[in-house]
C-alpha positions as semicolon CSV with decimal commas, in nm:
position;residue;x (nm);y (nm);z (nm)
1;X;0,215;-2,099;-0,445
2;X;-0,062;-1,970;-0,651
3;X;0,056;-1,754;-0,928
4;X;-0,198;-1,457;-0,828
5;X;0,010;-1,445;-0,501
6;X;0,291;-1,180;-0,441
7;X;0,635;-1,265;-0,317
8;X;0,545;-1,325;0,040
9;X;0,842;-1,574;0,181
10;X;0,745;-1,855;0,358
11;X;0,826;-1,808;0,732
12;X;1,082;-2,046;0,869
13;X;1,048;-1,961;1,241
14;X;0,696;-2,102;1,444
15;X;0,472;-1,850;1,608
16;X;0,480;-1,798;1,908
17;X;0,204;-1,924;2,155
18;X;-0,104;-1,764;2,226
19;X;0,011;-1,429;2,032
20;X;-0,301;-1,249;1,953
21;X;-0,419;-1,219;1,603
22;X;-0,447;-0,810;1,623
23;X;-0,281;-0,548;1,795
24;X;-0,480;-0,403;2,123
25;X;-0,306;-0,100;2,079
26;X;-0,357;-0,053;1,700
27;X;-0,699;-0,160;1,752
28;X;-0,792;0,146;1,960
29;X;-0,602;0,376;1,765
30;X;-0,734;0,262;1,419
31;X;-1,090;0,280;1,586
32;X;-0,996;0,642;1,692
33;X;-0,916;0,732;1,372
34;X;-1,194;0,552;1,185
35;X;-1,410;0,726;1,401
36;X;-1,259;1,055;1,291
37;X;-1,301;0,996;0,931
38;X;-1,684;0,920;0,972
39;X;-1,785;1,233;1,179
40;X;-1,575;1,435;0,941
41;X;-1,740;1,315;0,656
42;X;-2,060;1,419;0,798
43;X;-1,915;1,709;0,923
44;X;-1,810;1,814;0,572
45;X;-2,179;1,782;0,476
46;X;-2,292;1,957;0,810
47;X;-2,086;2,266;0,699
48;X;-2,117;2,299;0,348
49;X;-2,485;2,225;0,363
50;X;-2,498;2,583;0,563
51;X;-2,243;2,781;0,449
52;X;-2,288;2,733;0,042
53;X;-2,565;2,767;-0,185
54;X;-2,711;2,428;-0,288
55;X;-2,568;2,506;-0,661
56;X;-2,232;2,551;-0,571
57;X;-2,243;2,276;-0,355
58;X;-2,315;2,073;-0,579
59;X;-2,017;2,208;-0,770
60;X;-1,827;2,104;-0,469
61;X;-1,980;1,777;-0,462
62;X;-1,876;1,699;-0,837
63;X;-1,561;1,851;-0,813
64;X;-1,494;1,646;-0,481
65;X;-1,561;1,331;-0,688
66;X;-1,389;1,412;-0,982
67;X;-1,071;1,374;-0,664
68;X;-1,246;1,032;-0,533
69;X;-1,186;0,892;-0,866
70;X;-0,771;0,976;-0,815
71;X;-0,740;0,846;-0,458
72;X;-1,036;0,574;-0,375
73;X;-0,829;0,325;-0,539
74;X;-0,473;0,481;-0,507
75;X;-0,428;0,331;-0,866
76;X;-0,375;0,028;-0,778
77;X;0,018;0,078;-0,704
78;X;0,017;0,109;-0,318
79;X;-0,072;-0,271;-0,289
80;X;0,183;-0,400;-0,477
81;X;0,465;-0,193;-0,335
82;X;0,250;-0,324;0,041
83;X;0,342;-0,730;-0,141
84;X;0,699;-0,657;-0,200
85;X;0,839;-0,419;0,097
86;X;0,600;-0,631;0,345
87;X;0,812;-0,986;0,166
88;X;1,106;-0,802;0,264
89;X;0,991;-0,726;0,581
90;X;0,925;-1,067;0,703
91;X;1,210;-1,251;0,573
92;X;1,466;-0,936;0,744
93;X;1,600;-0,884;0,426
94;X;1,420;-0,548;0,297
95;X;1,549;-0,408;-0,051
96;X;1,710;-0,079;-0,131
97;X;1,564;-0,093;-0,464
98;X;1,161;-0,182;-0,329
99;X;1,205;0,155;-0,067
100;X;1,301;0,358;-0,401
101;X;1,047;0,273;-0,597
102;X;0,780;0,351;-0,302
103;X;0,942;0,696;-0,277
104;X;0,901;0,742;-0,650
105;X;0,526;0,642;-0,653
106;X;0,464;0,869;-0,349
107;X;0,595;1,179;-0,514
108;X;0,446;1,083;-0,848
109;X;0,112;1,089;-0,640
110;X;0,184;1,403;-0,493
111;X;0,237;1,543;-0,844
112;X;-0,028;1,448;-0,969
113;X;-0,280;1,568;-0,729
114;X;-0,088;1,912;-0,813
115;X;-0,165;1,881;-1,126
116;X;-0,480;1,803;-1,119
117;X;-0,545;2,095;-0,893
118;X;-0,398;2,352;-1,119
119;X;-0,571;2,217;-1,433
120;X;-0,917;2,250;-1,215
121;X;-0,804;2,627;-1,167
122;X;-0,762;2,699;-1,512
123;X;-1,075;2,537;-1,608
124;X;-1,290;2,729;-1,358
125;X;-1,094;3,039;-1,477
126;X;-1,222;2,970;-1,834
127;X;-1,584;2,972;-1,743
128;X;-1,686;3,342;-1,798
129;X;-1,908;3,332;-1,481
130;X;-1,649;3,240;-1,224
131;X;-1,478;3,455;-1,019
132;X;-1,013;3,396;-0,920
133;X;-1,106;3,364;-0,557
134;X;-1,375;3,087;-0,669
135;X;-1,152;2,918;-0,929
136;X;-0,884;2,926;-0,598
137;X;-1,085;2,770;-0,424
138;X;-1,200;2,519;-0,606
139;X;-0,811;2,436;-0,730
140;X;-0,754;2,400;-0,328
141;X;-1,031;2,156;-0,265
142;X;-0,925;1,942;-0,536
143;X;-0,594;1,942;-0,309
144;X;-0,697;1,881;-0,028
145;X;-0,885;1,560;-0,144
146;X;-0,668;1,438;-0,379
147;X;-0,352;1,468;-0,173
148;X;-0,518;1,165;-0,003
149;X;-0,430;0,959;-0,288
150;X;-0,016;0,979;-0,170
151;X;-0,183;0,969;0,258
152;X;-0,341;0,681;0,203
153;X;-0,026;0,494;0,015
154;X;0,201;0,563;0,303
155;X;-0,038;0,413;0,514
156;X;0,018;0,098;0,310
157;X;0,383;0,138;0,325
158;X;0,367;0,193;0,713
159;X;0,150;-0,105;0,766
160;X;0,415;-0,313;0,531
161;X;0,752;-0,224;0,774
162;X;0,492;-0,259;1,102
163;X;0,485;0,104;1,165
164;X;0,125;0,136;1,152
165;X;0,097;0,281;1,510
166;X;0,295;0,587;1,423
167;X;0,076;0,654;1,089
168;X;-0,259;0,638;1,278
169;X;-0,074;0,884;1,526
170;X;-0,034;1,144;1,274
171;X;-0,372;0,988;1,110
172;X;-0,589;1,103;1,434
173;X;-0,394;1,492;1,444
174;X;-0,516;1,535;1,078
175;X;-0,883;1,471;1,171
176;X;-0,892;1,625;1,433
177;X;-0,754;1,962;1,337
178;X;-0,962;1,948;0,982
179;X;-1,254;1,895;1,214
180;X;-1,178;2,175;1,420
181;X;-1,105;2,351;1,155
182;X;-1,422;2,281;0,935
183;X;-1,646;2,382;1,271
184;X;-1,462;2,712;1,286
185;X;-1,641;2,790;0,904
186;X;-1,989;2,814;1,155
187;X;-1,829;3,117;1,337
188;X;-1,747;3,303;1,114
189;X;-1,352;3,136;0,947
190;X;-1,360;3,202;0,521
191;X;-1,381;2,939;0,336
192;X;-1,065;2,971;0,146
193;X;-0,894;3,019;0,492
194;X;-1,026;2,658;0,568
195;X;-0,868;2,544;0,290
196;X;-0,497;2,690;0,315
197;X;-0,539;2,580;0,654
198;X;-0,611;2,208;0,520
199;X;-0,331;2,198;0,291
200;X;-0,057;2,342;0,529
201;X;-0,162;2,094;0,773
202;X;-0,124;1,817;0,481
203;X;0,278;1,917;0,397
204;X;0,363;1,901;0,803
205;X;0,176;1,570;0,787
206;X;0,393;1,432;0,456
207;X;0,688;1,553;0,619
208;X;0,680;1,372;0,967
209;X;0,572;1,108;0,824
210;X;0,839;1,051;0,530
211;X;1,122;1,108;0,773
212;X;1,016;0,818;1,010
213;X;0,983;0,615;0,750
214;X;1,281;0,700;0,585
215;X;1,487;0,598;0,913
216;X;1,265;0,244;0,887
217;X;1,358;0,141;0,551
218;X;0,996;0,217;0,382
219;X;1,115;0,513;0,160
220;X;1,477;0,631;0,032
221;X;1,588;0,988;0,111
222;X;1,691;1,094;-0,228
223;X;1,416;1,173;-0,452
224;X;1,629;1,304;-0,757
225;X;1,639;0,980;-0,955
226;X;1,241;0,899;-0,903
227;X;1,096;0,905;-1,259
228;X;1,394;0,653;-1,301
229;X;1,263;0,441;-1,026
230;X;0,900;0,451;-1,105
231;X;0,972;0,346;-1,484
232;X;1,192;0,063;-1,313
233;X;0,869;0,017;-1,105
234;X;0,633;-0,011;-1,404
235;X;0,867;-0,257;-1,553
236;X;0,926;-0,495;-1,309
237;X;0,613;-0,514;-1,212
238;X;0,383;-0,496;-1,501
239;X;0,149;-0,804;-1,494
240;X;0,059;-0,694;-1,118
241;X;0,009;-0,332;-1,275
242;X;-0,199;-0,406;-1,541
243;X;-0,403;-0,638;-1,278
244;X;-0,408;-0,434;-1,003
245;X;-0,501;-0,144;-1,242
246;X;-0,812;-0,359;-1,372
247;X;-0,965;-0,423;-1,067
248;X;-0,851;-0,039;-1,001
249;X;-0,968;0,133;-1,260
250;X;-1,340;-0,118;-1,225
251;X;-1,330;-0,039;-0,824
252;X;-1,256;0,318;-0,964
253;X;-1,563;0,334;-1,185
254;X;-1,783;0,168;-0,965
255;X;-1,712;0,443;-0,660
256;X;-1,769;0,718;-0,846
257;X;-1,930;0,709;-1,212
258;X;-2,247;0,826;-1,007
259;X;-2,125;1,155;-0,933
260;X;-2,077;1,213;-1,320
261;X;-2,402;0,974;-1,442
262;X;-2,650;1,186;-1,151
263;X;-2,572;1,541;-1,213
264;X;-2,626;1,486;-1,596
265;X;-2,934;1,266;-1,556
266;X;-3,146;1,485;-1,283
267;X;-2,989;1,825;-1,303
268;X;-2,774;2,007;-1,010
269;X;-2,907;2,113;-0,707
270;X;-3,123;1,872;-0,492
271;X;-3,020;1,487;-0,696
272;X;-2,650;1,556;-0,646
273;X;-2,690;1,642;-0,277
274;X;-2,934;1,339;-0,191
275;X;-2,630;1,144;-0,410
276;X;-2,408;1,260;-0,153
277;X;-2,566;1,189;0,153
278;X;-2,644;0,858;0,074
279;X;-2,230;0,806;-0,046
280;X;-2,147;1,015;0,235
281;X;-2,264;0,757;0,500
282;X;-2,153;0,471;0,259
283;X;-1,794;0,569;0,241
284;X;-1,786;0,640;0,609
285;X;-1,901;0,283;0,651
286;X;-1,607;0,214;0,425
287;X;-1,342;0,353;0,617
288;X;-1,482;0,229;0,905
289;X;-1,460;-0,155;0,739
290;X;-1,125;-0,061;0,572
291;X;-0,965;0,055;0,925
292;X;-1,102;-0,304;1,108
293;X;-0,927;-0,467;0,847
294;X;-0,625;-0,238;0,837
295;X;-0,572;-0,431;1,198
296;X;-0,620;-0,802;1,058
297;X;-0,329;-0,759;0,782
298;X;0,010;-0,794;0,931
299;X;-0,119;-1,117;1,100
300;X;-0,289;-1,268;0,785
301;X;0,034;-1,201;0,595
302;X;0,240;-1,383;0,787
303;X;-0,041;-1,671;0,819
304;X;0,000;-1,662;0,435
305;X;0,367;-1,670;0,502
306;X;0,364;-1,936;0,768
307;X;0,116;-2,125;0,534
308;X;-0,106;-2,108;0,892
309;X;-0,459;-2,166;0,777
310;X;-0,614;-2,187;1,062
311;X;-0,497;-1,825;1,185
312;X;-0,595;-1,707;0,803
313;X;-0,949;-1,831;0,854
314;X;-0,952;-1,699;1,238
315;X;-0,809;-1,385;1,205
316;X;-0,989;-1,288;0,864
317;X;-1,350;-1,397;1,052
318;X;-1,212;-1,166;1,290
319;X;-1,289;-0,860;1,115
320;X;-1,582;-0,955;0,972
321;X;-1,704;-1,021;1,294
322;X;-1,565;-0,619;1,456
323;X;-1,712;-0,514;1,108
324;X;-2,127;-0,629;1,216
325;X;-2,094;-0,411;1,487
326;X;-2,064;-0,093;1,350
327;X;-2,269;-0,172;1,054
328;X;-2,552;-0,318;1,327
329;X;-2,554;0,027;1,466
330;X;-2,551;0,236;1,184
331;X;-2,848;0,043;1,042
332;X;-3,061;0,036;1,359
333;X;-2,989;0,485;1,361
334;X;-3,109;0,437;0,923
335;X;-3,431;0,237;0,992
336;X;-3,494;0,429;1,370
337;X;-3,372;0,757;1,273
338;X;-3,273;0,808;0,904
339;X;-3,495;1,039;0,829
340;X;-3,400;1,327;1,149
341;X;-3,040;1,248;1,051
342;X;-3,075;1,353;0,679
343;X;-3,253;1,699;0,783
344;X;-2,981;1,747;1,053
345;X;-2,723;1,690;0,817
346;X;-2,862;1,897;0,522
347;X;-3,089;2,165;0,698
348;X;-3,294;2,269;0,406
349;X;-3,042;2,205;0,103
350;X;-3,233;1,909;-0,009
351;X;-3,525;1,652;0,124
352;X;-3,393;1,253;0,126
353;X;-3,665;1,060;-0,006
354;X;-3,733;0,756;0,299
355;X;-3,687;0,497;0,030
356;X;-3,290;0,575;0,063
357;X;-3,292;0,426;0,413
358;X;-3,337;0,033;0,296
359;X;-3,119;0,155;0,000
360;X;-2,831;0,235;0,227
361;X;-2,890;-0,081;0,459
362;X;-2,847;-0,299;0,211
363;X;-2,509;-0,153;0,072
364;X;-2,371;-0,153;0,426
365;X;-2,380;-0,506;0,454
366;X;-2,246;-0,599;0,101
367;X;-1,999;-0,351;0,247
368;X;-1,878;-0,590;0,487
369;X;-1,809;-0,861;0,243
370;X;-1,679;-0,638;-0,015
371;X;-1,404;-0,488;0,208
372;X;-1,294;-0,764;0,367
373;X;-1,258;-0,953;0,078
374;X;-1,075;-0,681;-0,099
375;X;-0,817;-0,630;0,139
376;X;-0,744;-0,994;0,157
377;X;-0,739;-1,019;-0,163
378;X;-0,516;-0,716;-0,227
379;X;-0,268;-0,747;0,043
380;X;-0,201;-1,101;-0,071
381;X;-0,112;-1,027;-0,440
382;X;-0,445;-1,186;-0,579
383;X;-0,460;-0,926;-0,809
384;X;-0,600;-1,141;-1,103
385;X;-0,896;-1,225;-0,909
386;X;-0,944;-0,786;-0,799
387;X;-0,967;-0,735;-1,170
388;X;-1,182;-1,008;-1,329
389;X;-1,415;-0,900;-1,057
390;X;-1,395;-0,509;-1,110
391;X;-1,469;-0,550;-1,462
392;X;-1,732;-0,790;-1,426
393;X;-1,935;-0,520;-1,189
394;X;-1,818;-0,236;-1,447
395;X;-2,013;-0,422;-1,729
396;X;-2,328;-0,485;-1,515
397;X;-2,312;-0,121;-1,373
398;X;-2,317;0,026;-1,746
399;X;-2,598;-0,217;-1,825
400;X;-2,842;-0,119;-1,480
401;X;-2,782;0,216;-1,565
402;X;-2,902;0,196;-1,957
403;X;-3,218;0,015;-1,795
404;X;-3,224;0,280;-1,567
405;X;-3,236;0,566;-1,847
406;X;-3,420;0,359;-2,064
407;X;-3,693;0,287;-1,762
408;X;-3,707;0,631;-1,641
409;X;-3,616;0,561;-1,284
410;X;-3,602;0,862;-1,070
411;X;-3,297;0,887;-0,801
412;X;-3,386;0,617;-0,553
413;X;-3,478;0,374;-0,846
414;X;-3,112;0,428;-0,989
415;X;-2,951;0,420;-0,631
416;X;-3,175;0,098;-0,576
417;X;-2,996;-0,078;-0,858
418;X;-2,659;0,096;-0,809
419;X;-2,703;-0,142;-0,430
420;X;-2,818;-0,491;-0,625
421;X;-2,526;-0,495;-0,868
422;X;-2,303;-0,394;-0,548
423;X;-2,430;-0,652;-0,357
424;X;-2,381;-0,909;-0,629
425;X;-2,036;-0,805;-0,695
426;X;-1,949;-0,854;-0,297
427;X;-2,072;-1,191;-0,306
428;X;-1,823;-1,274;-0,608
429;X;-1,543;-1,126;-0,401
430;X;-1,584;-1,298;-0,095
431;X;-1,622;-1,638;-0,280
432;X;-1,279;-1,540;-0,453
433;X;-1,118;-1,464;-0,123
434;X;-1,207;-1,821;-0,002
435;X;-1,141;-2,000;-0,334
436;X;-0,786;-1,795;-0,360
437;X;-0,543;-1,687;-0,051
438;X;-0,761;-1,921;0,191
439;X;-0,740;-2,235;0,012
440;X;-0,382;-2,158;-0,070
441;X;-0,291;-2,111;0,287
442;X;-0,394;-2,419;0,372
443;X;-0,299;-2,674;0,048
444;X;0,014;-2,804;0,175
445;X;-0,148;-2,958;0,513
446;X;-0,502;-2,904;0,510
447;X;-0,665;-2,960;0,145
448;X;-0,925;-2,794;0,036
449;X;-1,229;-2,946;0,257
450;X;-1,035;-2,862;0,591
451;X;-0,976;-2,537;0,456
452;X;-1,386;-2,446;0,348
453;X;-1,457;-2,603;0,721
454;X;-1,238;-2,407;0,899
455;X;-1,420;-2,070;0,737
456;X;-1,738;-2,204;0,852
457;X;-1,625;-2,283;1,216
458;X;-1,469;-1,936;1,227
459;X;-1,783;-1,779;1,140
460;X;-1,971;-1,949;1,434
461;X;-1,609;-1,893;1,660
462;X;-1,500;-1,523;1,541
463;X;-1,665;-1,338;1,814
464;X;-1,454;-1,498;2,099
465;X;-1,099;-1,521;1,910
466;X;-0,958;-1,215;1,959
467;X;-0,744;-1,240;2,259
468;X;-0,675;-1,638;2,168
């Protein structure tokens, strides 16, 4: 096995016939929820765009990324505790001491976004122009996004002990209501009632979910002894940490160093918001991607497992294939309709120059090979590969945006080659992904050859495997 792969056992039993390489159910669930996270995000703008002025919501907008930069990545520690519960898992032999050291990251996650929310407080409170309710408030947003960080984990650890159906359960509630609950802001609700609201609703969420998966061996019930357990954690597993937190900490940087770099180069107010927009539809796209390949990972861990190539290639194709379709139509609204959409979505905060639309085109289909590749990549323990990668596209990020300072490009000329080193950087994955768990899968009966033509076949097949 290649040393960049996790402990995933090798699967004795065969599979059975004709079992389908993703779950119907899950697959209209996870597109429920998917769908939820994109109109919120835009729902988010909708709101804000009308209910603050475009200063302080640009505030919000830096202060929202400042949280991005906690959870986009989740550190880099989910993954690895997905590789070793998810080994467990498959062979029936889960570990007492893998489901305490998930617990211990989870409330070391939770801490921190607390933390991290009171230190925003006392900053704002330091400012002599700001206000207690405004520092509040600001302290609470930072909560309410950053608490995603520890959401988005258990989602990992759900997915690794195959209860992923009862996560997106709880996963489509929480949109929902925050939806509801951001649309009640246009009638009159107070902001800062929004976000108690938002955070309430996160603890009932943390709670129902920690209990089922306490009864499903993914976390332990005792919590006393967890900065024992995640120093245990660290230890044990600190060549895939200080991997995993490469390519973190360069997937990290990437996400968000333009919500820092824009602000300081072009000022608050309209820059910032036309930022936003354009990330806003991006990371919808992202979680839209992310969920279709959320469905493809318990079967291409146990093709890993099984050392089944063929299902690797099929089922990986899979989601590239589910992933064209929503990134066809949100293209075809861009070029048709980008420009009605951005004044919809930001009333009269900010005009989007039209040269965003062929910006945001191109970075939704990198998007397609940079997600899929990613989550290969990471749920199979190629962690080596995740890092060399993020710090490759770190480096040529620093050096676009010293030609873009040095050029005097104006927003869209720095977005514009924000998307070419992007798209580069996808390319790179996706060659890793085939290079690392594909060939791998298939080196013990295939070869390498067999392996590259089965990915091509697949691409030509994909559309018509997924009820083989």
């Amino acid at each position: 096995m290649n040393a960049n792969i996790g402990p995933l056992p090798d699967a004795a039993p065969a599979e059975k016939p004709r079992e389908r390489l993703i779950s119907i159910p899950y697959l209209l669930l996870r597109a429920s929820t998917a769908g939820g996270a994109f109109v919120m995000g835009f729902v988010q703008t909708f709101v804000f765009a009308r209910i603050l002025d475009p200063e302080r919501f640009s505030i919000f907008i830096v202060v929202g990324g400042i949280g991005y930069t906690l959870w986009l990545t989740d550190l880099g520690l989910a993954k690895i505790l997905f590789v070793n519960l998810r080994a467990g898992h498959i062979a029936g032999k889960p570990q007492a001491r893998d489901r305490r050291q998930a617990t211990a990251v989870i409330v070391f996650y939770v801490l921190l976004a607390l933390v991290a929310s009171l230190a925003c407080v006392a900053v704002r409170l330091s400012q002599t122009s700001a206000t207690p309710r405004d520092a509040i408030e600001l302290g609470l947003f930072l909560l309410y996004i950053t608490l995603n960080l520890a959401w988005f984990s258990l989602r990992s650890i759900s997915i690794a002990v195959d209860l992923y159906l009862f996560y997106e359960k709880l996963e489509l509630v929480r949109r929902a209501s925050t939806i509801a609950t951001m649309l009640a802001m246009l009638v009159g609700l107070p902001f800062l009632d929004f976000l108690i609201a938002a955070n309430v609703l996160w603890c009932g969420l943390f709670i129902a979910a920690s209990a089922k998966l306490i009864r499903h061996g993914g976390l332990a019930a005792d919590i006393r002894g967890f900065p024992r357990e995640l120093l245990s954690f660290f230890r044990l597993n600190r060549q895939s940490i200080a991997r995993s937190g490469t390519g973190a900490l360069g997937s990290l940087f990437i996400a968000t160093f333009p919500y820092y770099f824009v602000p300081m180069a072009f000022g608050l107010g309209a820059a910032p918001i036309i930022l936003e927009v354009t990330f806003r539809i991006f990371r919808g796209a992202c979680v839209i991607f992310a969920a279709i390949c959320d469905l493809a990972i318990p079967g291409q861990t146990r093709a890993i497992a099984a050392r089944d190539a063929d299902k690797l290639v099929r089922t990986t194709m899979l989601a590239v294939g589910l992933c064209c379709v929503p990134a066809a139509i949100a293209c075809a609204v861009l070029i048709f309709a980008g420009q009605p959409l951005f004044v919809f979505l930001l009333h009269a905060a900010a005009t989007v120059p039209s040269g965003i639309v062929p910006i945001l085109v191109v970075l939704l289909l990198a998007n397609i090979l940079q997600i899929v590749a990613e989550a290969l990549l990471q749920y199979s323990g190629y962690f080596r590969s995740l890092a060399l990668n993020g710090a490759g596209v770190s480096i040529m990020m620093v050096v676009i945006t010293a030609i873009s300072i040095a050029a005097k490009f104006d927003i869209v000329g720095f977005l514009a080659a924000y998307a070419a080193v992007y798209t580069a950087g996808a390319l790179c994955l996706a060659i890793a992904a085939v290079r690392g768990p594909i060939r791998a899968a298939g080196a013990t009966n295939l070869g390498e050859q067999r392996s590259l033509s089965q990915l091509f076949k697949a691409l030509w097949t994909a559309p018509r495997v997924l009820t083989r």
